[in-house]
Backbone as ProteinMPNN parsed JSONL, in Angstrom:
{"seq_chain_A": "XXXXXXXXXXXXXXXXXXXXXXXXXXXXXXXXXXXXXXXXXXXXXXXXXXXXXXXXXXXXXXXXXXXXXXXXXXXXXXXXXXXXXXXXXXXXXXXXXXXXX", "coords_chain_A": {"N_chain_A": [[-10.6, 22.536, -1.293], [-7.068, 22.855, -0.815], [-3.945, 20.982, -1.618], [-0.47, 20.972, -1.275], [1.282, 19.172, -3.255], [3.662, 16.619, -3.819], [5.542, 14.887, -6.422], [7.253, 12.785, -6.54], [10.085, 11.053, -8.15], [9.413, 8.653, -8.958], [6.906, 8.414, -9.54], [6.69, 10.525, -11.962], [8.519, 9.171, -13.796], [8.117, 6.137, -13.913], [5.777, 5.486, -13.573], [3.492, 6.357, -14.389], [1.088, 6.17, -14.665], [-0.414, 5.679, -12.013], [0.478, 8.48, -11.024], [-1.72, 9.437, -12.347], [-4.277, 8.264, -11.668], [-3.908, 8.878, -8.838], [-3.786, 11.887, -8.783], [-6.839, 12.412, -10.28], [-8.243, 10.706, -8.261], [-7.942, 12.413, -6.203], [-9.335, 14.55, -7.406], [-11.625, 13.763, -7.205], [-12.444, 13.627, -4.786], [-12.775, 16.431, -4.168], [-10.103, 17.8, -3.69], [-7.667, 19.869, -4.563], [-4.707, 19.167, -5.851], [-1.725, 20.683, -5.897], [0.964, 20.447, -7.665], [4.297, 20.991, -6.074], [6.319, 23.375, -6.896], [9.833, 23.237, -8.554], [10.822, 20.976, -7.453], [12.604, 18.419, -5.547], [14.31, 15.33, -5.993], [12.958, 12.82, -3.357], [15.161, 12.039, -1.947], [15.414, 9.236, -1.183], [16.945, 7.336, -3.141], [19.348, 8.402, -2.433], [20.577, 7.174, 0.135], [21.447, 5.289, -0.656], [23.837, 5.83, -1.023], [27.177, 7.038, -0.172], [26.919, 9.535, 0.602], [25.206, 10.949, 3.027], [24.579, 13.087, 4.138], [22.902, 14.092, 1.678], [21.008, 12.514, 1.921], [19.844, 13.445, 3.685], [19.164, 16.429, 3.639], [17.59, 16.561, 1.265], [14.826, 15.899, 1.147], [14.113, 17.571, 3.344], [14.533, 20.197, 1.587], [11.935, 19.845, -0.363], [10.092, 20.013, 1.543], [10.339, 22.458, 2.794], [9.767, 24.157, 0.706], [6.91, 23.614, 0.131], [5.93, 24.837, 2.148], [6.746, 27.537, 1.661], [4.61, 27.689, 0.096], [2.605, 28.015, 1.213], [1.482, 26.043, 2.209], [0.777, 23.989, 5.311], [0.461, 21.248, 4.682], [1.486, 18.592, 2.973], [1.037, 16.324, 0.405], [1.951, 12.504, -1.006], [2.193, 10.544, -3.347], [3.499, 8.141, -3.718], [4.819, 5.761, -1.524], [7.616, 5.369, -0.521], [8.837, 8.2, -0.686], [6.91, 9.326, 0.93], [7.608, 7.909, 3.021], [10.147, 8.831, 3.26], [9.771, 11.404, 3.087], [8.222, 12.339, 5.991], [10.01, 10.801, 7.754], [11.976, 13.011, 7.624], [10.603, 15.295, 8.528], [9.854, 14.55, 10.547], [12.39, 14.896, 11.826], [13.223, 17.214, 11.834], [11.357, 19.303, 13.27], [11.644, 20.828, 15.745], [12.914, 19.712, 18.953], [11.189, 18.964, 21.513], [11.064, 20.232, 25.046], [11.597, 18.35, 27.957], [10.679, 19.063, 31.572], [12.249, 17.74, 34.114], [10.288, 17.201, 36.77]], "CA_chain_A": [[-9.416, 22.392, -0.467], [-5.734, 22.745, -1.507], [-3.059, 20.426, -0.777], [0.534, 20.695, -2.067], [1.659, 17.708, -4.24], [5.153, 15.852, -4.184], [5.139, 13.415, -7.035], [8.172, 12.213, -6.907], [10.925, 10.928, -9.457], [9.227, 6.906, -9.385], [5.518, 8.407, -10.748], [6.865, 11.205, -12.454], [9.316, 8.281, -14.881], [8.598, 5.357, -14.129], [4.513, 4.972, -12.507], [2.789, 8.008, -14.38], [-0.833, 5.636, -14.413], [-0.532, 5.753, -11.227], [0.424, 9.38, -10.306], [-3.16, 10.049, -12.735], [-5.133, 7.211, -10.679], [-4.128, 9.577, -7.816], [-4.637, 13.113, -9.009], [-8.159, 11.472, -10.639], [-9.111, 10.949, -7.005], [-8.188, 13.51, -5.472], [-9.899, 16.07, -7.448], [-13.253, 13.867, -6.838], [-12.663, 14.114, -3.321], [-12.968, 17.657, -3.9], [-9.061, 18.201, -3.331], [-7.032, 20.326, -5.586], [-3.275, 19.283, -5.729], [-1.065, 21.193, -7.02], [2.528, 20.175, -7.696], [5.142, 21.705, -5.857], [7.336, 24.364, -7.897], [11.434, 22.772, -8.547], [10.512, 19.812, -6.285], [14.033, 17.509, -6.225], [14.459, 13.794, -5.669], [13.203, 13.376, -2.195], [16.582, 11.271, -1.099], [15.46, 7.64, -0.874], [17.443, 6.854, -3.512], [20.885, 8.996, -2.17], [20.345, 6.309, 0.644], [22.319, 3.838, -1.442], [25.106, 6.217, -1.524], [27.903, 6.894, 1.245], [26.579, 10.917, 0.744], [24.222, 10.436, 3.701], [24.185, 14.815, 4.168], [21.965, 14.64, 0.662], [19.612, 11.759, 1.789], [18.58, 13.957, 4.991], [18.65, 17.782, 2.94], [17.198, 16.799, 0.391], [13.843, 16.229, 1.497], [13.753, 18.716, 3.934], [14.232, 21.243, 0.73], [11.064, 19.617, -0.603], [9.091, 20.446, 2.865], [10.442, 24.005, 2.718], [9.306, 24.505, -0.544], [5.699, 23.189, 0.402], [5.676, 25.505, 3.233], [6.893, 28.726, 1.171], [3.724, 28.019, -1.216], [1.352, 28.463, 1.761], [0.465, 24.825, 2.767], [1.466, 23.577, 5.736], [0.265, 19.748, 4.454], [1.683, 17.919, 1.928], [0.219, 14.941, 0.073], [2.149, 12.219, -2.346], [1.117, 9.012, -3.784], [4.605, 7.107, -3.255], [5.349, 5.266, -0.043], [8.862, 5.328, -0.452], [8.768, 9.07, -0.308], [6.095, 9.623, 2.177], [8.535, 7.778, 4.458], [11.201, 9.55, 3.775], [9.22, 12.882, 3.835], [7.912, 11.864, 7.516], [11.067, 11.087, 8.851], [12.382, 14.135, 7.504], [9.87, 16.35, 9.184], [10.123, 14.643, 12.337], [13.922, 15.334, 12.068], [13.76, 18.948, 10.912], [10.936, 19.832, 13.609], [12.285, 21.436, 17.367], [12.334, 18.486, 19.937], [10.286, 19.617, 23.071], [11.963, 19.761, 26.03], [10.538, 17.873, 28.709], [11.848, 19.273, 32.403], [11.943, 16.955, 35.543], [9.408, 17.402, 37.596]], "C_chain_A": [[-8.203, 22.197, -1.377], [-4.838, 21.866, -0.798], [-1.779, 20.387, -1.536], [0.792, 19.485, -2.074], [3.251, 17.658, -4.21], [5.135, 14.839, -4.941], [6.08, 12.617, -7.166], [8.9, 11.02, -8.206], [9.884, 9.616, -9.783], [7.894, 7.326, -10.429], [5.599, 9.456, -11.958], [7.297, 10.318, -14.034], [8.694, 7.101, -14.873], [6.673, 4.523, -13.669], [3.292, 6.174, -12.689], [1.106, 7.274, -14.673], [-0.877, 5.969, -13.261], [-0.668, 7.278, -10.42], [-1.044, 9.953, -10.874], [-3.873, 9.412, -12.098], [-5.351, 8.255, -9.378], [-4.286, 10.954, -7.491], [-6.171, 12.767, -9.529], [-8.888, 11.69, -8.933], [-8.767, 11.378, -6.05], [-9.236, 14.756, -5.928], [-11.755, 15.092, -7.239], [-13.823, 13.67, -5.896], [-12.847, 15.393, -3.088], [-11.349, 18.236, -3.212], [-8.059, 18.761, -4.367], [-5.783, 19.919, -4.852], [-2.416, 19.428, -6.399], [0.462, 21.275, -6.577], [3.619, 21.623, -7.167], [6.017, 22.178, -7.064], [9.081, 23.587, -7.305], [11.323, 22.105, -7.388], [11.8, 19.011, -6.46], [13.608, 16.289, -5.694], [14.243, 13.733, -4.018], [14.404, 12.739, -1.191], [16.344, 9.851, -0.91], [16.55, 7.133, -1.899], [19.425, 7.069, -3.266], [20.943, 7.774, -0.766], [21.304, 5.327, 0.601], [23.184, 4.44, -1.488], [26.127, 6.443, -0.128], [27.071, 8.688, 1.679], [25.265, 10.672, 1.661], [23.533, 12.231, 3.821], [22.857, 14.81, 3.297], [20.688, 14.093, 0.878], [19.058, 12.412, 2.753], [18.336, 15.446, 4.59], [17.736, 17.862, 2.025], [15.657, 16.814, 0.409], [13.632, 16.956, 2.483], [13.533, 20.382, 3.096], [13.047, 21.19, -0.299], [9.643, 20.337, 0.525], [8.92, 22.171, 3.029], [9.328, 24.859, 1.887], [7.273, 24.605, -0.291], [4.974, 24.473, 1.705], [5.989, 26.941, 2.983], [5.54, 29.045, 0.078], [2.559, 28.245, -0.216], [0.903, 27.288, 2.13], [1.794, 23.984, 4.177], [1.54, 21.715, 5.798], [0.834, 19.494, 2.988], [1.462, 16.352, 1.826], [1.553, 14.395, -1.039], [2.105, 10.777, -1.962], [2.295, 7.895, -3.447], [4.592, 6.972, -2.128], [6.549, 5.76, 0.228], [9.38, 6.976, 0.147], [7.784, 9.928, 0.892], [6.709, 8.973, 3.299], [9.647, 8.776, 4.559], [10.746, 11.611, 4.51], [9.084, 13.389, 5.159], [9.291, 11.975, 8.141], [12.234, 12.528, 8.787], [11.923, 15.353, 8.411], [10.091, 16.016, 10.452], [11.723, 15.291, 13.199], [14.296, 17.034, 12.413], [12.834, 19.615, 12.181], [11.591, 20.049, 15.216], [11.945, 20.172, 18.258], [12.116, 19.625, 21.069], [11.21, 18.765, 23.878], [11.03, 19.484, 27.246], [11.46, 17.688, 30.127], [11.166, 18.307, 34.015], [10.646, 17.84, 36.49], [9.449, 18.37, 39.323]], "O_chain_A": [[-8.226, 21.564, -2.432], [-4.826, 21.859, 0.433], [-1.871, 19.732, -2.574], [0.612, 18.723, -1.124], [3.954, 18.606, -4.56], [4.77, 13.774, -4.442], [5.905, 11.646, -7.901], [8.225, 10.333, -8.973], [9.52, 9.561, -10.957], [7.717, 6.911, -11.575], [4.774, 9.38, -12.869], [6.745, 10.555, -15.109], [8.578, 6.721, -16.038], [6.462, 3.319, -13.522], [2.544, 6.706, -11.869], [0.114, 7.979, -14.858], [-1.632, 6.94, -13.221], [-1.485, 7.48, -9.521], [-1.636, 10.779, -10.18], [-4.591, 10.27, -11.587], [-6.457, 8.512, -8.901], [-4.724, 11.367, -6.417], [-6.849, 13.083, -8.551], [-9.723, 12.509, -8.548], [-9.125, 10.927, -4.962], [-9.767, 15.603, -5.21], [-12.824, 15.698, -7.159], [-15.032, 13.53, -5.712], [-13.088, 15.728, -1.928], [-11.395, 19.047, -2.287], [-7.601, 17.889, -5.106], [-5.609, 20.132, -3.652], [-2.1, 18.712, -7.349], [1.009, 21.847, -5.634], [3.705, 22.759, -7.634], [6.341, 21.466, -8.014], [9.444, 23.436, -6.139], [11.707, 22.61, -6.333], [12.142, 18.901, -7.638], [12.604, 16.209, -4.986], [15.024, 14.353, -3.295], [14.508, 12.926, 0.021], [17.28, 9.25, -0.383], [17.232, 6.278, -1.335], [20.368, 6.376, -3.648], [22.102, 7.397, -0.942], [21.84, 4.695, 1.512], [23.989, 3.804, -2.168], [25.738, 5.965, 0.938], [26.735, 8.977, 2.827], [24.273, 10.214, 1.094], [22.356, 12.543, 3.643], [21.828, 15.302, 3.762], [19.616, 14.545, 0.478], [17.858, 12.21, 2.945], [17.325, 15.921, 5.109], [17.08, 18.882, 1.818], [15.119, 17.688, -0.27], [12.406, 17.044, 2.552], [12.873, 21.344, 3.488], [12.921, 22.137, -1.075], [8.61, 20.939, 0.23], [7.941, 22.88, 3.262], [8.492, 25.719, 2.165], [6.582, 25.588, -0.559], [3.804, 24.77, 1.945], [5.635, 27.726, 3.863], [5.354, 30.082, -0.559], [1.51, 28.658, -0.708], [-0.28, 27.336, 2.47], [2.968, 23.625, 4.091], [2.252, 21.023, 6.525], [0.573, 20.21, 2.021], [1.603, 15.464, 2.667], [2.149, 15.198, -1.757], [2.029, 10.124, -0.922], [1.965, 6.828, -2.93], [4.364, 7.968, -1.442], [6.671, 6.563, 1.153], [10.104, 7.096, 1.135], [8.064, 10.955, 1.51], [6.45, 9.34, 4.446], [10.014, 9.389, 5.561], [11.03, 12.409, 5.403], [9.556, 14.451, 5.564], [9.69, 12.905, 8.841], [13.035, 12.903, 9.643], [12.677, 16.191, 8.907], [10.426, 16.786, 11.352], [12.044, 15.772, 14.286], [15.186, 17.687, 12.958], [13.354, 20.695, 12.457], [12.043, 19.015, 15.708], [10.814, 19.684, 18.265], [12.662, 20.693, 21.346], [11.768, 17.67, 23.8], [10.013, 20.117, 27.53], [12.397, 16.903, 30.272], [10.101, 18.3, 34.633], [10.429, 19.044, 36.629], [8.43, 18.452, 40.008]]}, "name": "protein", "num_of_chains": 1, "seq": "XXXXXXXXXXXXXXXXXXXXXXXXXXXXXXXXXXXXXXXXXXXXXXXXXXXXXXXXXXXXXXXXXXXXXXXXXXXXXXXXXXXXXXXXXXXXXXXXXXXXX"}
C-alpha cells in the first residue's frame, strides 16, 4: 500500500528522530510513504501572522499536490499539521446542500 507523505517543516528541521520513528513503522506495517514532491509549510505557523489568505492556501496547495500524485489519502506524523491539513480539507471540500423537506 501507498500513502502520500507530508513531513512537514517541525520533522523535516527540527524532529528528524521522529519523522524516522515514523517512516520505520510505516514501512513494517507494510505501508510505503512517499514524500510529497515541493510540499510547502503547511500554514500553522502563518497563523501568527495578520496574512490569514496564506494560513488557509497554503495547505490546501499541499492537498492538491497529494491528489495530483494519485493518492487521494495523505498521512503525516505532526499533529500540528494534521490539524491544519483536516481543517483545510474540510474547508476546500463542496458543502452539501441539504433541502427542506
Amino acid at each position: 500500500m501507498k500513502l502520500s507523505y507530508y513531513p512537514g517543516c517541525t520533522l523535516k528541521n527540527h524532529a528528524r528522530n521522529f519523522e524516522d520513528s515514523t517512516l520505520y513503522a510505516m514501512d513494517r506495517l507494510g505501508v510505503e510513504a512517499v514524500e510529497l514532491e515541493r510540499w510547502n509549510c503547511c500554514g500553522t505557523v502563518y497563523s501568527l501572522s495578520a496574512d490569514d489568505l496564506m494560513r488557509q492556501v497554503a495547505p490546501i496547495r499541499n492537498l492538491i499536490r497529494a491528489k495530483e500524485g494519485g493518492n487521494s489519502q495523505l498521512m503525516t506524523g505532526c499533529s500540528m499539521c494534521f490539524n491544519t491539513l483536516k481543517r483545510a480539507n474540510h474547508r476546500a471540500r463542496p458543502m452539501k446542500k441539504t433541502w427542506p423537506a
